[in-house]
N, C-alpha and C positions, 0 to 999 in steps of 0.2 A: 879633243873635245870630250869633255865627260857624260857618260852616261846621262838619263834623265832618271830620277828617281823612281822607282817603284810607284804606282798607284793602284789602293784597293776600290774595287767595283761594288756596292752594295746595294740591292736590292729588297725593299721591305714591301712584304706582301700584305694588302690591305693595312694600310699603318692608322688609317678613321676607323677601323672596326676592330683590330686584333691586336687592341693596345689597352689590358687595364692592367693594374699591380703597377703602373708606373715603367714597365717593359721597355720604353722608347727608349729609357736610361741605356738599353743595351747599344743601341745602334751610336749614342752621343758617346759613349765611353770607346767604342773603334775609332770613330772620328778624332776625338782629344788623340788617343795613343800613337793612331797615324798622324799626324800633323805635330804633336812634340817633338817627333821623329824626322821630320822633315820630307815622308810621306806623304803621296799624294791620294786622296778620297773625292769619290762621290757618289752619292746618295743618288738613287731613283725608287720610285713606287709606282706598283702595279694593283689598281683595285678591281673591284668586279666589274666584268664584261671587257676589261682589256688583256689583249694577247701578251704574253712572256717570252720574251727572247733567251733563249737558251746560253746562249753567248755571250749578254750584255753583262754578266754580271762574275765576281767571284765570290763571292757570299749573298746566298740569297736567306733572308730571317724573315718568318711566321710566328709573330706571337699569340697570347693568348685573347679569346675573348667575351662576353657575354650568351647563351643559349642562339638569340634570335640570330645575331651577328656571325655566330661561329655555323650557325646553317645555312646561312646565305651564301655563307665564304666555303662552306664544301660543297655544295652544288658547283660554285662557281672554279674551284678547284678541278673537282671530275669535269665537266665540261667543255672548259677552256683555258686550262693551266697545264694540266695531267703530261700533256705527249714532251710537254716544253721543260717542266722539272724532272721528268726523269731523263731526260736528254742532259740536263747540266748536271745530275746527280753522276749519267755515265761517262762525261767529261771530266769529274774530279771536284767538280763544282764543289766548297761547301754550302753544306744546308743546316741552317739550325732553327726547328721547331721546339717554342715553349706553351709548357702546357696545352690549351688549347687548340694551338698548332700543329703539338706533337700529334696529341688524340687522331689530327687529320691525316696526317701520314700513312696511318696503317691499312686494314683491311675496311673498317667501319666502328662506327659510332653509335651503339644503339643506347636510345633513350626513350627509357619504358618503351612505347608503343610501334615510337618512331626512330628507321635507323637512318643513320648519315652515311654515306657512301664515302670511303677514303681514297685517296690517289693509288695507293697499294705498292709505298716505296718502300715499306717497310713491313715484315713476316710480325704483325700482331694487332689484334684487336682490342678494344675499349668498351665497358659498358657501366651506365649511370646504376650504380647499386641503391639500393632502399636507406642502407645504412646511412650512419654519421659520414659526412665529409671531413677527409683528409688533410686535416689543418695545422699548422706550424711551423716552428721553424727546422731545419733538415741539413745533414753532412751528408755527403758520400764519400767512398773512396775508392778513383777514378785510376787507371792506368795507362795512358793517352799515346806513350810510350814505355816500349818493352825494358820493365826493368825500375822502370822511375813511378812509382807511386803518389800521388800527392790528393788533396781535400780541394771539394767543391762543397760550398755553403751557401744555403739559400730558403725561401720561404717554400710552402708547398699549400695551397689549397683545391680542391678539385673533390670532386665529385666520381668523377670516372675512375673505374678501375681497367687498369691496364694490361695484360695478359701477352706477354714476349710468345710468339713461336718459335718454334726448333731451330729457324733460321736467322732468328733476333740473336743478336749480343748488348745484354745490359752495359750501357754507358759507365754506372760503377753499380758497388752495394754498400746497402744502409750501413751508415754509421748510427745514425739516432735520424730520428722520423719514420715517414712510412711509405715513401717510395712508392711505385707503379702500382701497387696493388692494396701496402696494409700485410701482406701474409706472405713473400716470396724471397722478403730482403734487397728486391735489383730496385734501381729506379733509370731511369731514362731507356736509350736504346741507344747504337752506335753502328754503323754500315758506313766503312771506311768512311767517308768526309759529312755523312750524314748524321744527324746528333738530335736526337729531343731526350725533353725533360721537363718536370715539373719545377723545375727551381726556379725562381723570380724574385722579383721586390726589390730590385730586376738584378738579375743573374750576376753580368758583368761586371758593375761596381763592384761587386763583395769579391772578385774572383777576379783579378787587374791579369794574373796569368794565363787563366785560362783564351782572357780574349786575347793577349801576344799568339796565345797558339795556333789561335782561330785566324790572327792578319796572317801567320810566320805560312799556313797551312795554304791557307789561299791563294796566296801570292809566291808558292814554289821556294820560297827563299832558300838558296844554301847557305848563305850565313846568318849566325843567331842575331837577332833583332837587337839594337843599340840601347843600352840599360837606362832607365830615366828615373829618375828620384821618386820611387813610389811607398814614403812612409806614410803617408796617407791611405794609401791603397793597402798595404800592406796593417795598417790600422783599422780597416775596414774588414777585412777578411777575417782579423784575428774576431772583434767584433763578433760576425756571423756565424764563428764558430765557438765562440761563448756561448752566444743565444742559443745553439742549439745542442751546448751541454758538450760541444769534443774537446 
């Protein structure tokens, strides 16, 4: 009798409040490449004031989202998420915060007067600068695995400037835009299966491999993932790294 196929587990965290630039594209684009595959998914969400299961999931995503929104959702974070995300972070669990998501991850948030408290999964903090916002479009160059280089392309807006600790490891460094801060070259952050980043408009489309990496990662696979006609996808990518000059 044959096996039953693989299925990935996904969890979106507040998907009514931490979804603008069009982000959801990220969670429909897992779904499509699991399911062409013959791949089994499913989708649940977790919004404020409901508990996290540690377990329920192998890829848990946070994306970005408006000031009010994004403070309702880190209170709600620290409070009654916090013990449950770092439990599936120490599980192997992936995690990927964009933008706004990411910002929550770290140590805090402060905005002018007021700071936001972060879950503290990741050694860095964020702060809303005076200056111009961080706008455009953006490459990095990611090393996911030892040895294989490759580009991620994507939009980049935000406000916050992001500041890695001694214990962060930048996700990749700028190719063209300006990344976590504007002045340090890194952009995102990386702690084994943990990942944010500022790239959206949304991530995944532009970057079909990145998210194989992301199901291939989650789901333990020892064998590489069944290839599926992606000139499309691969049209898209090329795309996003026109726009932003690589």
């Amino acid at each position: 009798m044959a096996e039953p196929s693989p299925r990935l587990r996904v969890c979106a965290l507040y998907p009514d409040l931490m979804n603008i630039y069009a982000d959801r594209g990220n969670l429909l684009l897992l779904e499509y490449r699991c399911r062409w595959r013959g791949l089994g998914f499913t989708l649940q969400a977790s919004g404020l004031g409901e508990r996290l299961d540690p377990d329920a999931a192998d890829i848990y995503y946070i994306g970005g989202g408006q000031d009010r929104d994004q403070k309702l959702c880190a209170y709600d974070l620290v409070e009654v998420k916090r013990d449950a995300l770092q439990a599936a972070a120490a599980r192997g669990a992936v995690i990927l915060a964009v933008c706004g998501g990411y910002q929550l991850l770290g140590h805090s948030y402060q905005l002018g007067q007021e700071t936001l408290p972060g879950v503290g999964l990741l050694d860095l903090e964020t702060v809303r600068a005076d200056g111009p916002r961080l706008i455009g479009n953006v490459a990095i160059e990611v090393e996911l695995e030892a040895g294989t280089r490759r580009v991620l392309a994507g939009f980049e807006n935000h406000g916050g400037r992001t500041i890695l600790g001694p214990a962060a490891t930048p996700l990749g460094h700028v190719l063209k835009g300006h990344g976590n801060n504007g002045r340090d070259g890194r952009e995102g952050v990386r702690e084994h299966n943990v990942i944010g980043t500022y790239l959206h408009g949304p991530l995944l489309p532009k970057n079909a491999w990145f998210a194989d990496w992301l199901i291939a990662t989650a789901l333990g696979l020892d064998d590489p993932l069944a290839d599926l006609d992606d000139r499309l996808e691969a049209a898209a990518h090329l795309e996003a790294r026109r726009a932003a000059g690589v």
